[in-house]
N, C-alpha and C positions, 0 to 999 in steps of 0.2 A: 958378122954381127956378134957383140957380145951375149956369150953364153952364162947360164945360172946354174946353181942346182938348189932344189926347193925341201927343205926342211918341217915335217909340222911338229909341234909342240904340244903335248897333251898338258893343260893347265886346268884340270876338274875334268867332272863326271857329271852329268845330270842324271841321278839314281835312279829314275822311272817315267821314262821322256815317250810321252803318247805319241806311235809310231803314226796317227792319223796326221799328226799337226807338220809330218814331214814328207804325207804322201796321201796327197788330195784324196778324198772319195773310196780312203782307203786301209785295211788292216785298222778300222777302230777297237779300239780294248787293248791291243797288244801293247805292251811297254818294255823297254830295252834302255840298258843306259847306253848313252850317248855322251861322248866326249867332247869337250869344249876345248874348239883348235884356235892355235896361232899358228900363220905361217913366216917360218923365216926362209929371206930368200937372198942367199948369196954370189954375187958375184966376186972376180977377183979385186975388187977394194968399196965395195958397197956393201951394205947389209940394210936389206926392207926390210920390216915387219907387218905384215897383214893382219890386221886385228890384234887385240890388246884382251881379249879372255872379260871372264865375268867378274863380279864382285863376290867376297869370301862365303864361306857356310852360312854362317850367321846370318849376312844380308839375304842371299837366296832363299833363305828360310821364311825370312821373314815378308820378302814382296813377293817372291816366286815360287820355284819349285827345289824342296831340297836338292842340291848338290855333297860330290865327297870334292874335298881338295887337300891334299898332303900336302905337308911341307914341299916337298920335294915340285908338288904341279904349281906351288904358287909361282906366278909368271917370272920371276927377279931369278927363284934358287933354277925352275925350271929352263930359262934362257940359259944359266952359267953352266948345266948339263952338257949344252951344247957349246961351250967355250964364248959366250957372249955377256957382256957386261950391258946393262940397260945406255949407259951414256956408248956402247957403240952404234946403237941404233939411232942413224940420219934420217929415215923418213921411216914413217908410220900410216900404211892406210887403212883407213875403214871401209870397208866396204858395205858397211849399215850403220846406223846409228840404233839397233838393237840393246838391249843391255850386257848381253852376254858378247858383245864384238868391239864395245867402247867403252869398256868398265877403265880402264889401264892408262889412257891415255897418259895419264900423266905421272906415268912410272918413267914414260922417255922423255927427258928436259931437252936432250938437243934436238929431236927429232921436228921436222916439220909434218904434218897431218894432210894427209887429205881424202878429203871427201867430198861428194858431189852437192852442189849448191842445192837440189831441187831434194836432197835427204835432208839436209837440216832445216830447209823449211820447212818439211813433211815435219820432223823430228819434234820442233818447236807449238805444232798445234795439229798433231794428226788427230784422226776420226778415233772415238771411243773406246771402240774395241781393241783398238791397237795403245790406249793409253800406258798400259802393264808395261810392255814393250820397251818402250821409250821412255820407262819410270819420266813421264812424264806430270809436271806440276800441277796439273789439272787433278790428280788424287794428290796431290801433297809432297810429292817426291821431288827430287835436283836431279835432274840427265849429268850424269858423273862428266861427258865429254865436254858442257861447259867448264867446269875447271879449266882448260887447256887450249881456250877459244883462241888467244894468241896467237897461236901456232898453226892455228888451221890454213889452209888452203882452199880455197872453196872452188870444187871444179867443175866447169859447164858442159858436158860431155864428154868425149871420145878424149883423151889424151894420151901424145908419146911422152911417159915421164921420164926416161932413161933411153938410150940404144939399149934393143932387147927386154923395155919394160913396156908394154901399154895399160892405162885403165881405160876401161870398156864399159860402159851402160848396158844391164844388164835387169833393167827394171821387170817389176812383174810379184815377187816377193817382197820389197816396200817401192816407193817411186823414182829413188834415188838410188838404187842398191848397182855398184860397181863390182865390176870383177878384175883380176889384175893377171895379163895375159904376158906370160913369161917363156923366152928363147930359153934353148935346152939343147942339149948334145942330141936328144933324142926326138927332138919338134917341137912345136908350141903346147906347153900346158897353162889351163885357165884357172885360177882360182878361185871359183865360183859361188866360194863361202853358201849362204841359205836360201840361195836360187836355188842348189841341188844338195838340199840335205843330205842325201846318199847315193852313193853312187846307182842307185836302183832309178833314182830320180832321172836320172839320163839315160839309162841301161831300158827303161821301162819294160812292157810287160806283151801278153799275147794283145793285149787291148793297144793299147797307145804304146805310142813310138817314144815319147817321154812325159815326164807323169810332174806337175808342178808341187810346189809344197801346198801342206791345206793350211799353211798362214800365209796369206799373200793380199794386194793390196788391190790387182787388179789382174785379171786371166788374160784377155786379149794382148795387153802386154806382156803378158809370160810367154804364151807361143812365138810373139815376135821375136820374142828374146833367143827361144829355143831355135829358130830360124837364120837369128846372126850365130848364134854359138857354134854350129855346124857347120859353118861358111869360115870361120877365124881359128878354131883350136884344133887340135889333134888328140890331147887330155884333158879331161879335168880334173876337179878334185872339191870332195865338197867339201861340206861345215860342221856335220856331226853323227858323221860314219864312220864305227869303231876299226873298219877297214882298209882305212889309211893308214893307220899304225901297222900294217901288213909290213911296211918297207920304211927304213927309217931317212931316209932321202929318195927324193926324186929327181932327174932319173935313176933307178938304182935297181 
């Protein structure tokens, strides 16, 4: 079977990222910045992108929560770090419809998109409290990944999108939130993006065996989730653990 190796891309910081909103019922007050990841993931003549990063200082500032983002993290200069030009990237997926996972989308013109059918109809009229989120119209705002509707793919579950690539439903942090489960020299790693904020989120603690995030959309589905993830991966890897950056490929 075809083998990868999995790249993440630091594209921002969130300066002061409430360590509760990444670990349920937990360490509230503590704030840490938290890096805002893209994965790129190569094979020998493919190149995925997994998410597409947030939107600049300016914007964060203004709907969300300050970010830093250098020259150097914005997604275009931060991709070519890695020898990748935007028009290399053939598919692009989201694994939420977040603001900070589908700001981008349409920095990639060739790429096709995908994402799961039952996120963007969450995306398009979710519940209240999740409005922020999905800078959704309901306050006044445009979800950026409309721009790029085009191109989407809309997916109804479980998919083999490559030898050696799957997306995986992974709901529980929004109701459509996919993971993209990738062959490796070294076993199956998942991409688990804000199903597991941190690698603490699966590692958990003397209490529980793994610990959801405290944004989430629905808990019974989160354990479910944690019950297939167990059964399908060997690694994961999350969405905004500055511990990734430990290794600058995986496996590695």
């Amino acid at each position: 079977m075809e083998t990868y190796q999995i790249i993440p891309v630091n594209v921002g910081d969130f300066l002061s990222m409430e360590k509760s909103n990444l670990t349920y019922g937990l360490d509230a007050g503590h704030k840490f910045v938290a890096p805002i990841i893209m994965y790129l993931v190569k094979g020998k003549d493919k190149l995925i992108l997994v998410d597409t990063g947030a939107g600049d200082e300016e914007w964060a500032a203004k709907y969300h929560h300050p970010i830093r983002q250098s020259e150097r993290q914005k997604p275009i200069n931060a991709l070519k770090e890695v020898g990748v030009d935007p028009e290399d990237i053939e598919i692009v997926v989201n694994t939420h419809l977040h603001w900070d996972h589908c700001f981008n989308n349409a920095l990639f013109p060739k790429a096709k998109i995908y994402v799961q059918k039952k996120e963007m109809e969450y995306a398009i009229n979710p519940l209240p409290c999740h409005y922020v989120y999905y800078e959704s119209y309901h306050i006044g705002l445009y979800p950026q990944w409309l721009k790029s509707l085009d191109r989407i793919q809309a997916v109804e579950g479980d998919l083999n999108l490559l030898p050696g690539i799957d997306l995986v439903t992974i709901p529980g942090h929004t109701p459509g939130m996919q993971g993209v489960l990738v062959n490796t020299n070294d076993g199956k790693y998942l991409i688990a993006s804000d199903c597991l904020g941190m690698f603490e989120n699966w590692e958990g603690n003397q209490m529980y065996r793994h610990i959801p995030s405290g944004i989430h959309y629905s808990l019974p589905e989160y354990y479910k989730t944690f019950d297939k993830m167990e059964k399908i991966c060997d690694f994961v890897l999350p969405g905004h653990d500055p511990k990734v950056f430990f290794k600058k490929v995986y496996p590695g």
